[in-house]
N, C-alpha and C positions, 0 to 999 in steps of 0.2 A: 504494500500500500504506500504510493508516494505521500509524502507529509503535505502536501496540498490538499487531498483528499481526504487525507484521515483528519486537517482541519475543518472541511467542508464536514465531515458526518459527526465529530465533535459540535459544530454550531448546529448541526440539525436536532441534536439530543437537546441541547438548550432552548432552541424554536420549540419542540414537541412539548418541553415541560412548560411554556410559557402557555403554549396553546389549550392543554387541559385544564393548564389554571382559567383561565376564561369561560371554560367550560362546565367547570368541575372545582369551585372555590374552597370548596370544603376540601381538595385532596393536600396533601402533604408529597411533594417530590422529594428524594433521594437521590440517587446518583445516577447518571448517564452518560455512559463512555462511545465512542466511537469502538465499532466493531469489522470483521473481516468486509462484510457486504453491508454496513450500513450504520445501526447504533441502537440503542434503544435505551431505556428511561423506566427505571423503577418506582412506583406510584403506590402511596397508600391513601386507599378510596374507604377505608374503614367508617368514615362517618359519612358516607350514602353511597346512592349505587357505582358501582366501577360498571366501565364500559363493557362490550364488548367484542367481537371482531366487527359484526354489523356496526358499529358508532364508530370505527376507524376513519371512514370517509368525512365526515362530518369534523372529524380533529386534522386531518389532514387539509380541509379545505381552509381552518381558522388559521395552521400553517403557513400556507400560501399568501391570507392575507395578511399575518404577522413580519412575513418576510421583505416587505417591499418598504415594509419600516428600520428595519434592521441595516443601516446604513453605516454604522460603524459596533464595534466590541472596543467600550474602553475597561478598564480595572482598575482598580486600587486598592491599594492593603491598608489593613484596618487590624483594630487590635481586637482580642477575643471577644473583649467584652461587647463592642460596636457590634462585631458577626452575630452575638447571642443576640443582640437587638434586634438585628436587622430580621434574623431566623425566629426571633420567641415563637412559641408555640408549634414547632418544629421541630420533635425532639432525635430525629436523624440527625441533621445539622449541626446539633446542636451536639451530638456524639463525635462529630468527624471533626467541629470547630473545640471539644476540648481535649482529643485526641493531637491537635494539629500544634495547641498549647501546651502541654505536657511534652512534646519532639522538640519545642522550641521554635517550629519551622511558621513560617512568615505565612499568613491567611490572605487572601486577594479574593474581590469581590469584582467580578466581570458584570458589566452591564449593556444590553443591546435593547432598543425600543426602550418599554415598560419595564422588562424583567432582569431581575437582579440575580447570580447563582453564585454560589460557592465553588471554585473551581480552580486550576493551576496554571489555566491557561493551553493556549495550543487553537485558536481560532482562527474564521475567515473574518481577515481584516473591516471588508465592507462586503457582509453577509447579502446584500439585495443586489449587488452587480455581482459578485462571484459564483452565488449556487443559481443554476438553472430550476427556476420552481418546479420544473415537468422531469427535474433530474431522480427527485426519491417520489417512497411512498410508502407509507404506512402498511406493513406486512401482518401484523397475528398480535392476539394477545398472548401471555401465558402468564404462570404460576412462578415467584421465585422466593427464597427464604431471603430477606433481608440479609444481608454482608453475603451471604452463601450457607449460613450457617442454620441448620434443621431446628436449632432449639429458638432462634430468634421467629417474630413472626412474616408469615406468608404478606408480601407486596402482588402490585400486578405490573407484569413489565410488558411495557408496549415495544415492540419491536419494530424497526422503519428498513428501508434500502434501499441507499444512496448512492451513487457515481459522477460521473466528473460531467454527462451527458447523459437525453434521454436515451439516445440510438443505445449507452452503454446498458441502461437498465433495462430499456423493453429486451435486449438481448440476455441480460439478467432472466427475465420473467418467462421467457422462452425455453431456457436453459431446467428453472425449475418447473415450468410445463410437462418437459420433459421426463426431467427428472420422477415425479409420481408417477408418471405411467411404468417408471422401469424401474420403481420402489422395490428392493428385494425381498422387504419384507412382505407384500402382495403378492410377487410371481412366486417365491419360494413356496407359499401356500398354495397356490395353483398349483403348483407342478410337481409338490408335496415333497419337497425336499428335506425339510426341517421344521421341528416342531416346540414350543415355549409354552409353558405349562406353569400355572401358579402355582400348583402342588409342588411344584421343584423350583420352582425360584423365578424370579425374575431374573434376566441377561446370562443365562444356562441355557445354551441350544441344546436339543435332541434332535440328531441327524437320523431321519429315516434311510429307510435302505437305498433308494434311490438317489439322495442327497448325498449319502455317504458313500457312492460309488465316486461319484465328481470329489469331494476332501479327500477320497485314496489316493486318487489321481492326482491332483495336488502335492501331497503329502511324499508320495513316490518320485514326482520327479522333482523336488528339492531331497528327495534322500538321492536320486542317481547324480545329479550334480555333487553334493556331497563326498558320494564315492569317487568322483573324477579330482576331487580338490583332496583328496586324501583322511576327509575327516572319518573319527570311529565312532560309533550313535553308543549312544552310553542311556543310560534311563535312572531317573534320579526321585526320590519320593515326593509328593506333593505335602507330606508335613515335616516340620522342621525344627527345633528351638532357635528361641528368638537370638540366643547367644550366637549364631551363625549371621545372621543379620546387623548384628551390633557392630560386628567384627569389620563384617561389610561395609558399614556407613546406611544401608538401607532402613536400619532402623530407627536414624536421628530424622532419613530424610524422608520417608513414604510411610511410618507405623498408621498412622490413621487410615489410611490407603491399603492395612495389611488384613484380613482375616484372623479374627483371634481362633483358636482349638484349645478344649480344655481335657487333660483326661481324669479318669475317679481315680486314678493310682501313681500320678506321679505329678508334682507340682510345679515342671516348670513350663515356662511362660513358651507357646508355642504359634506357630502362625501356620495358614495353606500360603506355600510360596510364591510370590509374586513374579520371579525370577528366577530364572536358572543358572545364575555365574557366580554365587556361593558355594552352590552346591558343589560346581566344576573345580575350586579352586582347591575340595578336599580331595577331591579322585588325583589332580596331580599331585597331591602333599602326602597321596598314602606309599610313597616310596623315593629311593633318591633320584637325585632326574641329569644327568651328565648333559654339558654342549652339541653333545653325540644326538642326542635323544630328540631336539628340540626342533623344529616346530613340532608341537602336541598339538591335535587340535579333535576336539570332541563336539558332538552333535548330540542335540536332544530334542524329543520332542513330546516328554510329560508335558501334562496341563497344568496353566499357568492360575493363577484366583488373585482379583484385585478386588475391594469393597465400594467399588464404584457407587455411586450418589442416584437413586431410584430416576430420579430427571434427570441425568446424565449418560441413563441408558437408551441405545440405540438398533434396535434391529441385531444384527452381526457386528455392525460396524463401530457399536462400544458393548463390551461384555462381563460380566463377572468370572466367569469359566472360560479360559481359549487356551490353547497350545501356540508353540511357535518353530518355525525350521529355526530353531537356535541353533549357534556356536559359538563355541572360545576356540581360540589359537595362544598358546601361549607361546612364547618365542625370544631370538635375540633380538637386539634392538638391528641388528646388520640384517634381520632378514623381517622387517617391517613394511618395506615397499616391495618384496618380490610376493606377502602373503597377501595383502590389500591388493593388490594389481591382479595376484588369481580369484580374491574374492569378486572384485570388482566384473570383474569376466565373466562369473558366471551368474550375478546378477542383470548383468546386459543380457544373457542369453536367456534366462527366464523371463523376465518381463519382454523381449522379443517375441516369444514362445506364443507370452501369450495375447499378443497385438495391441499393450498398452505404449502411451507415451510416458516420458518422464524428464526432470532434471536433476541436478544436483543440487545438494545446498549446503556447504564446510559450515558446520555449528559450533557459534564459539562460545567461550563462556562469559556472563556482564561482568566487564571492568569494573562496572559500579555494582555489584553485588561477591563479591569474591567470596565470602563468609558461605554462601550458598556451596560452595565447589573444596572439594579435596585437592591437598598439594599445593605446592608454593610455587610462587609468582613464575620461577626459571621451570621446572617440570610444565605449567600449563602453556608458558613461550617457544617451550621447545618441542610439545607436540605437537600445538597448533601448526606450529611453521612445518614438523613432516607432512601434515597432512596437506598443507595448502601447495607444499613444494612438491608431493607429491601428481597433486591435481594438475598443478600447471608444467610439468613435467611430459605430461602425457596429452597436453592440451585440452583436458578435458574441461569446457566449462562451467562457470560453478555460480552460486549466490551465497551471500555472504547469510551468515544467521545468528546473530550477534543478541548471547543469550541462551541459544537453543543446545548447546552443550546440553551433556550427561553429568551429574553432579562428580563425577570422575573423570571424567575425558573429553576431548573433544570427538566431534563425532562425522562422518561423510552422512546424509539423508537421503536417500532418492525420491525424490516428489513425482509420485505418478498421476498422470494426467489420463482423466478418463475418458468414454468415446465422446462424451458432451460438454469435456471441457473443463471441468471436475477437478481437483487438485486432493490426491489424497497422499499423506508420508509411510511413506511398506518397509522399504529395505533401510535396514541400514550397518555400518561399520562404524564403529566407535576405540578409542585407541585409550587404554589404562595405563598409567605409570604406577597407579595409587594401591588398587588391590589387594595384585600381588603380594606387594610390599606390609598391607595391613595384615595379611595371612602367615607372614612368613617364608616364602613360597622361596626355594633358588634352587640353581642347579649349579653343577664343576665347571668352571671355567678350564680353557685350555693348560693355564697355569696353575690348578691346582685349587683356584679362590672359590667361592660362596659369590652369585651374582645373584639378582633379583630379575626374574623374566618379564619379560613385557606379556600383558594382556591385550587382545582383540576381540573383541566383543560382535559378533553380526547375527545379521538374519539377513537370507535371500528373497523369501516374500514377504517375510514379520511372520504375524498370525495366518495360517490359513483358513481359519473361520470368518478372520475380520476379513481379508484378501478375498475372500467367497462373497463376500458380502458386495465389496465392490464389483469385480467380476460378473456377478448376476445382472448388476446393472449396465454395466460395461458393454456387457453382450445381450441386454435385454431379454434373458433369457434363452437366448439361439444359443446355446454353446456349442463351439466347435466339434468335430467328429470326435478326437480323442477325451476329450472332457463328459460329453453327452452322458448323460444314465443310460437311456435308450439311444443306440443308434439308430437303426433301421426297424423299421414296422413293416411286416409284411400281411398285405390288406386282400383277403379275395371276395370275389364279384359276387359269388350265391356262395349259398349253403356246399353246394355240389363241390366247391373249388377250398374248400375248407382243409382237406387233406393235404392238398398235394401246397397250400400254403404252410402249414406247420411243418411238414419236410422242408421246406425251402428253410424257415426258421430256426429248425435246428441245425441243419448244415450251419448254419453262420455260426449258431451258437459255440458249434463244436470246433469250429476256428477262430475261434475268440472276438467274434463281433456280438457287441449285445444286442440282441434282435427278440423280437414279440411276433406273433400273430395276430390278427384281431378277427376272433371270430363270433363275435357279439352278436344279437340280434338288428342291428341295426342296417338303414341303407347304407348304399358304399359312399352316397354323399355324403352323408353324416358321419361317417369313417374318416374320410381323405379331409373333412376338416377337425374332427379331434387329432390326426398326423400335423395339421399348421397350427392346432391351438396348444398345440404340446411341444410345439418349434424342432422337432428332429429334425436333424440334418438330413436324414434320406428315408427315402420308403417305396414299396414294391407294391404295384398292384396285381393280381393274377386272375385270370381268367381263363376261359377253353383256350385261346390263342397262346397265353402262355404254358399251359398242359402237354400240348402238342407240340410245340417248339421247343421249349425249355429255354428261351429268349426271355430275359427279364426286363420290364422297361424300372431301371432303377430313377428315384427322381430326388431333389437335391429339394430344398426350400428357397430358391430361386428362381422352379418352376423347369431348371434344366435337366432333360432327360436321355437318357441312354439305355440302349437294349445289348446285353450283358448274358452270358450264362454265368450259373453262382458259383463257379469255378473262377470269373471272371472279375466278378464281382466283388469276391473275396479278396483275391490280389489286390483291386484295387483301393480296398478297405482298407486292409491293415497295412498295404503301402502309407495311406493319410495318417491312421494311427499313431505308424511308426514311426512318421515325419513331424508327429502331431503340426498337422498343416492347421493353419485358421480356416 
């Protein structure tokens, strides 16, 4: 987001909150930040009615006419007790202005038109020539706990989405048009892939058989890439004591974020693991480890458990339960850039595989928060710069992500871009000095000495439940031949042609094509469109003609057709499979 923009949907959060005041006198506003696509504004409407999506129009239009007033944002800093005036009976405000008192840190009061806001600044100078009125709009209400936190009370937060232009946002609006109709959490239920059940939890998939045919597949070919890059799949428990974590740093920085486990028989403090590079750091530490031995590099793919926030969960694509094609690499520091350069390899090769886009993004850690990050000033200088020198080494382009660091390392990100344009973060490699080092961890140097190895942290899709999730939408369902549950359906014309359809089906089956017959009661129209409404790649219709012949007309979901005997057909099946073509 250019800082132009993120000023432009900063003033729109102040426009919004000005505007429901006009509307809604009795509400008390709270904070409004500028966000990815736009901003939004948290409201307590507790003493009368709060809006709701339908009244968004109606606040969007006092918007429009608030904005043509807003000719300049001035501020001024004021002391506490002035803010408390200015705020009384506003007891948010009135929390963040004696918070702002106790830091010591300086309070400023921005003003545009009418409305006064508590804020730090970061606006459109002259808000009525800079934002194009027809540029945002008022998107949803929802549900939010006050600071974020469950025990404070519930606000209503109005949500907007801004850009620089209309053209940008009607292509916004388009984008998430889109988007719902290729919702995975919809198609996955169509096409019965996976199932979520209160009885088991919220954000815990249950992959049916069919679903779970596609996460094999998945799952397998980051275990075959793995076996090319040399790694050894190890399997690690899902519960843990907490003292493994401590060791880690995981527990100063993500405990709330951990699952607690209690047992009747033994008293110590235990978590379901969030992460797998604890556990890795004890399989290298259960024996001595020579220069000879090293690169190590282990795979795993137990299931991971985060205590994610019930409105923070998403379909696949945020979860309490998922797994991950994880690994560590432990290693010398001399062989840093020849194992990052094979990682890097064969995450081009997957995300090719499977017809996404993507970029990069070097994550550094905030200057202005160090406190946040393990290791001193000179280990986090001289990661970063292997990593950056290794990027630009290879020419590979990059964006900067200043912040986005691992509270241990700096990290490489691949940002995949989806078919609609979509930005989601999958792979990534992340470089440890820190660890190791907290574990204990070394091997024999040539000379005889005790060194401390270098940790590698990656994953070539991330999760594949959350990566399924994208994918579903990616491909709206179509997935490619080798992905499919079903590949081929084989459809006959009457009753009569029933037989000699399930022969043709199991031939395929017994050469590894997943194939069906349908011999339901229904017509063949109504057949050949449950084949489109179920997006197979291919399918077989048969009749007397194909009886006789043994000419198959195989047909693709394109509508392209070819007449084949299943000798024929076959080959060129699991030729696609085996190429896993798109």
């Amino acid at each position: 987001m250019s800082t132009t923009l993120e000023h432009k949907r900063h003033t729109l959060a102040h426009l919004l909150a000005a505007a429901v005041l006009k509307q809604y006198p009795h509400a008390k506003v709270t904070i409004g930040p500028a966000i990815d696509t736009g901003f939004y504004y948290d409201v307590d409407f507790s003493d009368g009615e709060a809006p709701g999506d339908d009244d968004l129009k109606n606040i969007q239009k006092t918007m429009k006419k608030l904005l043509s007033s807003w000719t300049e944002f001035t501020h001024r800093e004021v002391s506490a007790d002035e803010a408390r005036q200015v705020f009384a009976g506003n007891e948010y405000k009135i929390e963040l202005i004696n918070e702002l008192e106790e830091k010591g840190e300086t309070i400023t009061l921005y003003t545009a038109g009418e409305f006064t806001d508590l804020c730090r600044g970061g606006h459109s100078e002259n808000p009525a020539k800079e934002i194009d009125s027809d540029s945002f709009k008022l998107d949803k209400v929802a549900g939010a706990y006050w600071r974020g936190d469950e025990k404070n009370k519930m606000l209503t937060r109005i949500y907007g989405l801004a850009f620089d232009t209309k053209d940008d946002l009607d292509t916004h609006l388009t984008q998430l048009e889109e988007a719902k109709k290729r919702d995975h959490r919809k198609l996955a239920k169509e096409m019965d892939l996976l199932v979520f059940s209160d009885l088991v939890g919220s954000g815990m998939p249950m992959w049916t058989p069919r679903g779970n045919i596609i996460r094999n597949q998945v799952v397998n070919f980051s275990r075959e890439l793995n076996a090319k890059l040399g790694f050894g799949e190890v399997h690690t428990p899902n519960i843990n004591k907490g003292e493994l974590f401590k060791l880690s740093g995981h527990y100063d920085q993500y405990k709330e974020d951990m699952l607690t486990v209690t047992s009747q028989y033994v008293k110590d403090e235990m978590f379901m693991k969030p992460m797998n590079c604890p556990q890795h750091t004890q399989i290298y530490a259960s024996r001595p480890r020579s220069y000879r031995d090293l690169p190590i590099r282990y795979s795993d793919f137990a299931n991971l458990y985060r205590d994610e926030r019930p409105g923070e969960l998403s379909g696949l694509t945020r979860l309490r339960a998922f797994a991950q094609d994880d690994g560590h690499i432990f290693c010398r520091e001399d062989q840093i850039e020849s194992e990052i350069s094979s990682v890097l390899g064969a995450i081009e090769e997957a995300l090719t595989t499977y017809g996404v886009g993507y970029w990069m993004r070097l994550s550094l850690r905030d200057p202005e928060n160090k406190e946040k990050y393990l290791g001193t000033d000179d280990v986090w200088e001289h990661s970063q710069e292997i990593l950056k020198s290794l990027l630009e080494s290879k020419n590979i382009p990059y964006k900067l992500g200043e912040g986005e660091a691992a509270f241990y390392g700096p990290k490489i990100d691949i940002m995949v871009v989806d078919a609609i344009g979509r930005l989601w973060q999958m792979s990534t490699i992340q470089l440890d000095f820190s660890m190791p080092a907290r574990f204990g961890l070394t091997y024999t140097d040539t000379d005889g000495s005790e060194k401390t190895p270098i940790m590698i942290h990656r994953a070539l899709i991330g999760s594949p439940d959350r990566f399924l999730g994208v994918l579903i939408e990616h491909y709206a369902g179509a997935f490619p031949l080798w992905l499919a549950p079903e590949q081929v359906r084989v459809v006959p014309v009457a009753e009569t042609h029933e037989q000699y359809a399930n022969k043709i089906a199991e031939e395929l089956k017994m050469a590894g094509v997943r194939a069906t017959s349908d011999c339901s009661n229904e017509s063949l129209g109504k057949k050949i469109r449950g084949v489109k409404q179920d997006r197979l790649p291919y399918f077989i219709v048969v009749g007397d003609k194909e009886v006789e012949s043994g000419q198959l007309p195989l047909e693709n979901r394109s509508g392209e057709k070819v007449e084949m005997t299943v000798e024929d057909i076959i080959e060129k099946l699991n030729g696609e499979i085996k190429s896993r073509s798109l």
